[in-house]
C-alpha positions as CSV (number, residue, x, y, z in Angstrom):
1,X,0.0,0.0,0.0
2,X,1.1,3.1,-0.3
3,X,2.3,5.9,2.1
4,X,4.3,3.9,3.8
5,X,7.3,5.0,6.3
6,X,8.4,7.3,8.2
7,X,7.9,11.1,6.8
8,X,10.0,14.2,7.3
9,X,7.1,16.1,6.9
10,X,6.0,15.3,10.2
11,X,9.4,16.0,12.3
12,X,9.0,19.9,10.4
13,X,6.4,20.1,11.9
14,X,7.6,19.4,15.7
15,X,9.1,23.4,16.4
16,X,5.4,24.4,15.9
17,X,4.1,21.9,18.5
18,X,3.0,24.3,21.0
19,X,2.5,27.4,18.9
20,X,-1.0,27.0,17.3
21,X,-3.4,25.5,20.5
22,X,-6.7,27.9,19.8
23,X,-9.5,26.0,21.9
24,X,-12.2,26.1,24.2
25,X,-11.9,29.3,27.4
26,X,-11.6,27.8,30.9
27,X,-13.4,26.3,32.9
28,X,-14.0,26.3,36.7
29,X,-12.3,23.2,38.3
30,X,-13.9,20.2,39.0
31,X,-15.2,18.5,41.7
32,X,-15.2,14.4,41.3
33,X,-16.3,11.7,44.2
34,X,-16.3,7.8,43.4
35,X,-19.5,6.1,42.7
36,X,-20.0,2.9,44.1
37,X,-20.5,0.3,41.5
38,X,-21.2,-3.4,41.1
39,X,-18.4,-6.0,40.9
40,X,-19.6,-9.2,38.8
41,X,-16.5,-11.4,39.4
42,X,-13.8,-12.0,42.1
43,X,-11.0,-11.6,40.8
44,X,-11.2,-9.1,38.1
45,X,-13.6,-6.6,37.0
46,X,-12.6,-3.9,34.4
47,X,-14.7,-0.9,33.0
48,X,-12.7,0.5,29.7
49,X,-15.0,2.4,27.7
50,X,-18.0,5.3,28.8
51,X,-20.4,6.7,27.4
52,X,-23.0,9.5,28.4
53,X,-26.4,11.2,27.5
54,X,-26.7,13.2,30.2
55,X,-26.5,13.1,33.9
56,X,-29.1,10.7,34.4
57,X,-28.4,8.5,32.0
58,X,-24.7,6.7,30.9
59,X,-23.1,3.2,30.0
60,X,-19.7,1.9,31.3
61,X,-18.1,-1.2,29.6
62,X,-15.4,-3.9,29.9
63,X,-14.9,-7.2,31.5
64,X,-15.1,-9.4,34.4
65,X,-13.4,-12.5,35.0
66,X,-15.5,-16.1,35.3
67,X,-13.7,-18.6,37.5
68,X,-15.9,-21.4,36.4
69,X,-14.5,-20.5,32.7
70,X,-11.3,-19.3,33.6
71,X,-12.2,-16.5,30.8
72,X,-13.3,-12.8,30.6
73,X,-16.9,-12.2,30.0
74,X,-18.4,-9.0,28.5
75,X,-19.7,-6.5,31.1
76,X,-22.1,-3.6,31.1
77,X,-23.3,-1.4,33.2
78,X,-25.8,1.4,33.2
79,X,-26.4,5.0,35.6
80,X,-29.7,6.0,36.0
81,X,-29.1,9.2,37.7
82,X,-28.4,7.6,41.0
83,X,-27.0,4.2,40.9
84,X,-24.9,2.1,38.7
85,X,-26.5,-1.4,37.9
86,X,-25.1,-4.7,35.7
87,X,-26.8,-4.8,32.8
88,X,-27.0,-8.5,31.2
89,X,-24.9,-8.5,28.1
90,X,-23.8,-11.3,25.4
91,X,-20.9,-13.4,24.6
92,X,-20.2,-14.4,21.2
93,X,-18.1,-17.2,22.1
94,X,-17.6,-19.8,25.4
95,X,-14.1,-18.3,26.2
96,X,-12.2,-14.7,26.2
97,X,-15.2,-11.6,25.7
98,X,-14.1,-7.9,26.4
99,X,-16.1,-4.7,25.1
100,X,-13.3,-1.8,25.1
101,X,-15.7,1.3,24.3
102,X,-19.6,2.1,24.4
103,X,-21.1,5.1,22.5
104,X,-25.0,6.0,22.8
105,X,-27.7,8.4,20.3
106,X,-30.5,7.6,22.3
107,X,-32.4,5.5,25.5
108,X,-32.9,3.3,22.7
109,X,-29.7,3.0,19.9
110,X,-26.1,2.0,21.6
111,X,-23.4,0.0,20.7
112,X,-20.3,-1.3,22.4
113,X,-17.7,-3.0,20.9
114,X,-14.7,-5.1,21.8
115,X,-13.0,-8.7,20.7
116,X,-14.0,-12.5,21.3
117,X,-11.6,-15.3,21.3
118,X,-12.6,-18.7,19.5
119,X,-11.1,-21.0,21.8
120,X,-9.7,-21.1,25.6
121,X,-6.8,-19.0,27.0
122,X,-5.7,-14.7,26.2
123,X,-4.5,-15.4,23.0
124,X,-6.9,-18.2,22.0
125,X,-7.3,-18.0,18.0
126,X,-9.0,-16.7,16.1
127,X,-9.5,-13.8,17.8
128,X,-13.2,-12.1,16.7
129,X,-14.2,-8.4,16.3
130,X,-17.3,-8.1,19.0
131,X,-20.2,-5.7,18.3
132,X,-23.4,-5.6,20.8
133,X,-26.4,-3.2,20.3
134,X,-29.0,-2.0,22.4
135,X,-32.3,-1.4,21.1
136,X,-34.0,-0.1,24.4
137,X,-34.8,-3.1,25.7
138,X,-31.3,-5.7,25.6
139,X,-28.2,-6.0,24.3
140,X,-27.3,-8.3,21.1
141,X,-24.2,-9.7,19.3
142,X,-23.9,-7.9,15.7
143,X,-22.0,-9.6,13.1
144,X,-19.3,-7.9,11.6
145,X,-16.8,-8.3,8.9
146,X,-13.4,-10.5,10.2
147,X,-10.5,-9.7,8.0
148,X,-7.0,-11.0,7.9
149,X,-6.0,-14.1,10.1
150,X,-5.9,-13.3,13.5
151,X,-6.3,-11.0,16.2
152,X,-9.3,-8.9,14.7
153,X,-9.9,-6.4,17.8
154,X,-12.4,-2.9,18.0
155,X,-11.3,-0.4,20.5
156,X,-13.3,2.4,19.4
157,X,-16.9,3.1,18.6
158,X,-19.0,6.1,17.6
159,X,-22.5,6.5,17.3
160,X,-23.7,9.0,14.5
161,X,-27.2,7.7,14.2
162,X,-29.4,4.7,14.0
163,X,-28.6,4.0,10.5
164,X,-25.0,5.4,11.2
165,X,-21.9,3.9,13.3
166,X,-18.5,3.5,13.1
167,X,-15.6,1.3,14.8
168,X,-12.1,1.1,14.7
169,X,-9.3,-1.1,15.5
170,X,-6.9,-3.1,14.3
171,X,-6.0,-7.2,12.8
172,X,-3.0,-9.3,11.2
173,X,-3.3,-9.7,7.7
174,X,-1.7,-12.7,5.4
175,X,1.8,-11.7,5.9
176,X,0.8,-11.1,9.9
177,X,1.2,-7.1,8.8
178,X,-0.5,-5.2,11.6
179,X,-3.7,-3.3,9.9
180,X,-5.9,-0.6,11.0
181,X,-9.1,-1.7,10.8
182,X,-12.1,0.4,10.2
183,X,-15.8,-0.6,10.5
184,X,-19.0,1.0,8.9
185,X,-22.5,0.5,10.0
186,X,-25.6,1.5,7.3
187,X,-28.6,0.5,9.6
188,X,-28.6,-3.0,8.0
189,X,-24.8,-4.6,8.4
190,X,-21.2,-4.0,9.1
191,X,-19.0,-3.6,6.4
192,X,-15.1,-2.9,6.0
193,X,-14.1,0.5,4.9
194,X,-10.3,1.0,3.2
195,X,-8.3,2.5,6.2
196,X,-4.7,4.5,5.9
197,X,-1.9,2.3,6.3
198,X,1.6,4.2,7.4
199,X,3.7,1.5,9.2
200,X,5.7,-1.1,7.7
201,X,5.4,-2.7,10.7
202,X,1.7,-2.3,12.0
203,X,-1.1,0.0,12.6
204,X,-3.8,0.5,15.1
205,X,-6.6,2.6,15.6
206,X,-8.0,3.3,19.5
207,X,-10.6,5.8,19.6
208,X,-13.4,7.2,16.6
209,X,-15.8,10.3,17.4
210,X,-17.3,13.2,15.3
211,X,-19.9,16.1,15.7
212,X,-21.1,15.3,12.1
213,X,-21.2,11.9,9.4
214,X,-19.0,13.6,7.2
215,X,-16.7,15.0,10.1
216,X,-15.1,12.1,11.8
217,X,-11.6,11.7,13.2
218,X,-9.8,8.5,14.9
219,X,-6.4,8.2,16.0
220,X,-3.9,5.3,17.7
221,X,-0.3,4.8,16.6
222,X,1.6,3.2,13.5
223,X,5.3,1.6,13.8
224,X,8.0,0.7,10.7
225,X,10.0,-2.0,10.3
226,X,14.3,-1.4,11.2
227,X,13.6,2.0,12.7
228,X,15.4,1.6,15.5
229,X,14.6,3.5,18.9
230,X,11.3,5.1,18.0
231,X,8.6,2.8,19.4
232,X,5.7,4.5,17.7
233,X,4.3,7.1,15.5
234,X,1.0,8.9,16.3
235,X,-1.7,8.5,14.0
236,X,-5.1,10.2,13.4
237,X,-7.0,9.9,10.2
238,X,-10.1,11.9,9.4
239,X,-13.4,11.2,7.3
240,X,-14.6,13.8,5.1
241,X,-17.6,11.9,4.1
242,X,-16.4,9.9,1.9
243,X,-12.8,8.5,2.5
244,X,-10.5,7.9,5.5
245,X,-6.9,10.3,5.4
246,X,-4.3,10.3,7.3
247,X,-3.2,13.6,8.4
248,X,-0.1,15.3,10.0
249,X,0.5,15.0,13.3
250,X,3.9,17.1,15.4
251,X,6.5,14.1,16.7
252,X,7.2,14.1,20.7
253,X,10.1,12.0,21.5
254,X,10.9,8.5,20.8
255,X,7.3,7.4,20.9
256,X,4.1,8.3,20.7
257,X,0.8,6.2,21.2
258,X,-2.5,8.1,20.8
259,X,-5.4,6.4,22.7
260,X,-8.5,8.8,22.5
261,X,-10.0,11.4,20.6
262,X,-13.3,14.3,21.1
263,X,-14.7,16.8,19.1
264,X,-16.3,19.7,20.2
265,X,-17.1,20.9,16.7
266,X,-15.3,21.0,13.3
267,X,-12.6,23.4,14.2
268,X,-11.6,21.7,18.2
269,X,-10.6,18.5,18.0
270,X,-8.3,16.6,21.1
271,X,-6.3,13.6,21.4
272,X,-4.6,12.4,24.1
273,X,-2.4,9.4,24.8
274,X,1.8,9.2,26.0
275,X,5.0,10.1,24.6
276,X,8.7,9.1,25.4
277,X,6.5,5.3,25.6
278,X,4.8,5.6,28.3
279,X,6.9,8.2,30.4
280,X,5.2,10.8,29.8
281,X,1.2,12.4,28.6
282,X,0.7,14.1,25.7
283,X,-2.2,16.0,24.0
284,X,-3.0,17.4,20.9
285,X,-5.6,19.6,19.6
286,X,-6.8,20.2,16.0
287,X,-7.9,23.5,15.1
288,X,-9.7,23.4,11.8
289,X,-6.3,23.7,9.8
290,X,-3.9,21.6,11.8
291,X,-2.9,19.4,15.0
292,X,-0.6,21.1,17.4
293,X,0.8,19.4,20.7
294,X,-0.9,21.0,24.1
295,X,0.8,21.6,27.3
296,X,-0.1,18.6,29.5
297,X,0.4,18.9,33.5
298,X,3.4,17.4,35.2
299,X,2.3,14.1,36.8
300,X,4.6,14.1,39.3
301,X,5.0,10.2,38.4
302,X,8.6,8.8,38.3
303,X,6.8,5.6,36.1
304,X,4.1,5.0,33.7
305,X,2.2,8.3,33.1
306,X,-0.7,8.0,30.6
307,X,-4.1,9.8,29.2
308,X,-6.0,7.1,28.2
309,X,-9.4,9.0,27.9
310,X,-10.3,12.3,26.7
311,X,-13.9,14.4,26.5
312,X,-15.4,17.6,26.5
313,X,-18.6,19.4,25.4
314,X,-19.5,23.1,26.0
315,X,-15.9,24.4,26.3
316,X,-15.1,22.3,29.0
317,X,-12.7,19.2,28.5
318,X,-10.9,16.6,30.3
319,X,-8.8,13.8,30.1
320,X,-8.2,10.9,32.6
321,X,-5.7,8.0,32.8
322,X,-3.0,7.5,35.8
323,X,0.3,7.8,37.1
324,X,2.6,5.5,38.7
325,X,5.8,6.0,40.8
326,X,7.4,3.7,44.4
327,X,5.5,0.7,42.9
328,X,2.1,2.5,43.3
329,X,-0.2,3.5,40.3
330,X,-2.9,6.2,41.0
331,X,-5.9,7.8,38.9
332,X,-5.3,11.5,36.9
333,X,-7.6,13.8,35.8
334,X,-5.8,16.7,33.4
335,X,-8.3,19.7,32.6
336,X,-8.0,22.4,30.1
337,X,-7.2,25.7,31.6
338,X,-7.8,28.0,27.9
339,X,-4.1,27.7,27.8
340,X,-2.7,24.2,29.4
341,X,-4.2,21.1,30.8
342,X,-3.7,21.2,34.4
343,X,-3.8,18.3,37.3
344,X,-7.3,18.4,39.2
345,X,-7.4,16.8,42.6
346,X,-9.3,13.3,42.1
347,X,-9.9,10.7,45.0
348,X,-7.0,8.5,45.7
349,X,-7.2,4.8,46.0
350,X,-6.0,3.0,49.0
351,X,-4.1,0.4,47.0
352,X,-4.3,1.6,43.8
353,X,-6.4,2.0,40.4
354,X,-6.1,3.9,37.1
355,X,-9.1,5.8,34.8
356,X,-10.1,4.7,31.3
357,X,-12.7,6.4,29.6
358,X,-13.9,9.5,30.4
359,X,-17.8,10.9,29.0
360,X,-18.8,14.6,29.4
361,X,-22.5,16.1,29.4
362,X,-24.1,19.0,29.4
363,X,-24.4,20.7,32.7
364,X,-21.2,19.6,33.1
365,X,-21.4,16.2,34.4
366,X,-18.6,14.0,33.6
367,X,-18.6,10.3,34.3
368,X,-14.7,8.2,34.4
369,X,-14.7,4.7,34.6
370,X,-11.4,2.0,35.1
371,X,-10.2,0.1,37.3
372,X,-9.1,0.0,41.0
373,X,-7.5,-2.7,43.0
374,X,-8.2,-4.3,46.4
375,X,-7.5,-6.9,48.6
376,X,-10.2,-10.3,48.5
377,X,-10.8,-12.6,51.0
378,X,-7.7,-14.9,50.1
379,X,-5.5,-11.6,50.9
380,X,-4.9,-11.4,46.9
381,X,-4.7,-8.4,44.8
382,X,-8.1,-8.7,42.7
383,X,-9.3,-6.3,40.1
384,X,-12.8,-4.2,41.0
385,X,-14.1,-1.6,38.8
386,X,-14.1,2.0,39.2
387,X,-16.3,5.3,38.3
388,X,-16.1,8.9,39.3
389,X,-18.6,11.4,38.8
390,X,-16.7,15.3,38.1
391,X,-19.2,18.0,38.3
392,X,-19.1,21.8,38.8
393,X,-16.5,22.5,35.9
């Protein structure tokens, strides 16, 4: 395909990085307290993706682990302005199920979307693209297209309509290529749409969302082949209604993985994700014409330090994920000042946990979902899930 490799184009572009940010005005901080929610396994329990319609009403997905299959199952659960509840959800196979993001038009149209492994253990092959709808009433398993060999996952949803979805991801092809995978729904079926391909090496897309059908943007991360000490390239593509184009993004150190994308409107786009691997946030922000890299808040985290969520509405926006340092990892929250994203003071966890997804309203209410840990009754580490509610931003 072409396109291929590493472009100098996009290095040229790094001196401007922090020169052309133009978004939202600030906002008030925010204040956020931890929901209790409901823990299906004992072991582990994961919510990954969020979604929300307004403060009485929003999805959290992900995981929980069954002893009695030794396996992940699908989990969903649903706020109804005062609680947080298990919603039954489908498996498409007996073994591995995880849903990795949820988006929501209505009470009545959502999907969620994840992977499904065809026989038993993490890696069991083949590895399925999982999508599940809501129709008001219960969630289904939707069929979708399985390219390639192996490893066919969806990270990303976004719901334009009831006749209108999309999902992204990623999948091995013949020559076990690493492929961005992108995924259209018409109302009737899902079909496979042609997605940029930049690595030589591989190429995955993490997060999809739009304010329009023919204004759509997702981003992830694309690696080459031989280039040695750069672990990854960002990547965001956009949708002008009627082909997926990769556009230029500003380089940040020797790696750079994109995990989630918003958009307020045509002209204020984010992104958020890690550079230096994982040593560091980073945060970009598309003004109409062109991304450029926006100043993220010192963690204060001598390890891991990532934004794995992002979301905004109203000129507010926030982005979640966590920092770890001494052995410990904690949640983050990172808010945008007008001119910076800047640490907000979040609820710590005893032992430990780590945000996400995050989903913004109107109002504002914002809902972040992940994961925190905790000691069972064996004295063993186990996995429980985790929301916070922000509001007064």
């Amino acid at each position: 395909m072409s396109g291929k490799g590493y472009r100098a184009g996009f290095a040229a572009v790094a001196g401007l990085a922090l020169a052309a940010v133009a978004a939202a005005p600030a906002s008030a901080a925010t204040s956020w307290a931890v929901l209790t929610t409901p823990n299906r396994g004992t072991i582990a329990n994961e919510l990954y993706g969020s979604a929300a319609l307004s403060a009485s009403s929003a999805w959290a997905v992900g995981s929980w682990y069954d002893t009695a299959r030794a396996a992940p199952r699908t989990l969903v659960e649903r706020w109804n302005g005062t609680s947080w509840s298990t919603v039954t959800s489908p498996n498409a196979t007996e073994y591995y199920n995880e849903l990795r993001d949820v988006d929501a038009t209505s009470a009545t149209n959502a999907w969620a979307v994840g992977y499904a492994n065809g026989s038993a253990g993490v890696n069991g092959a083949p590895r399925k693209a999982l999508a599940l709808r809501w129709n008001g009433t219960s969630w289904s398993v939707v069929a979708t297209p399985q390219p390639g060999i192996n490893f066919r996952q969806l990270y990303g949803v976004k719901a334009v309509s009831a006749t209108d979805a999309w999902s992204v991801g990623w999948y091995y092809d013949t020559s076990l290529h690493g492929e961005a995978l992108i995924l259209h729904w018409n109302g009737a079926a899902w079909t496979q749409v042609t997605a940029p391909d930049p690595g030589t090496s591989g190429n995955t897309l993490e997060s999809v969302a739009g304010t329009a059908p023919n204004d759509l943007w997702a981003v992830g991360y694309y690696s080459n082949s031989g280039e040695k000490g750069v672990l990854a390239h960002p990547l965001a593509v956009h949708y002008n209604g009627t082909s997926w184009v990769e556009t230029e993004l500003p380089e940040s150190g020797t790696g750079t993985f994109l995990h989630s994308v918003t958009a307020l409107s045509a002209n204020d786009v984010w992104a958020v994700g890690s550079k230096n691997g994982y040593s560091a946030p980073v945060a970009y922000h598309w003004n109409g014409a062109a991304w450029s890299e926006a100043p993220t808040a010192p963690t204060g985290g001598t390890g891991n330090n990532v934004l794995y969520g992002v979301s905004g509405v109203a000129g507010n926006v926030w982005a979640v994920g966590y920092s770890s340092a001494a052995g410990q990892t904690q949640p983050i929250v990172q808010r945008w000042n007008g001119a910076a994203f800047i640490s907000e003071s979040v609820p710590q966890q005893p032992i430990g946990g780590l945000l996400y997804s995050v989903a913004a309203t109107a109002g504002p209410a914002v809902f972040a979902a992940g994961t925190r840990w905790d000691l069972n009754g064996a004295g063993s580490l186990s996995d429980r899930t985790l929301s916070m509610r922000g509001s007064g931003g």
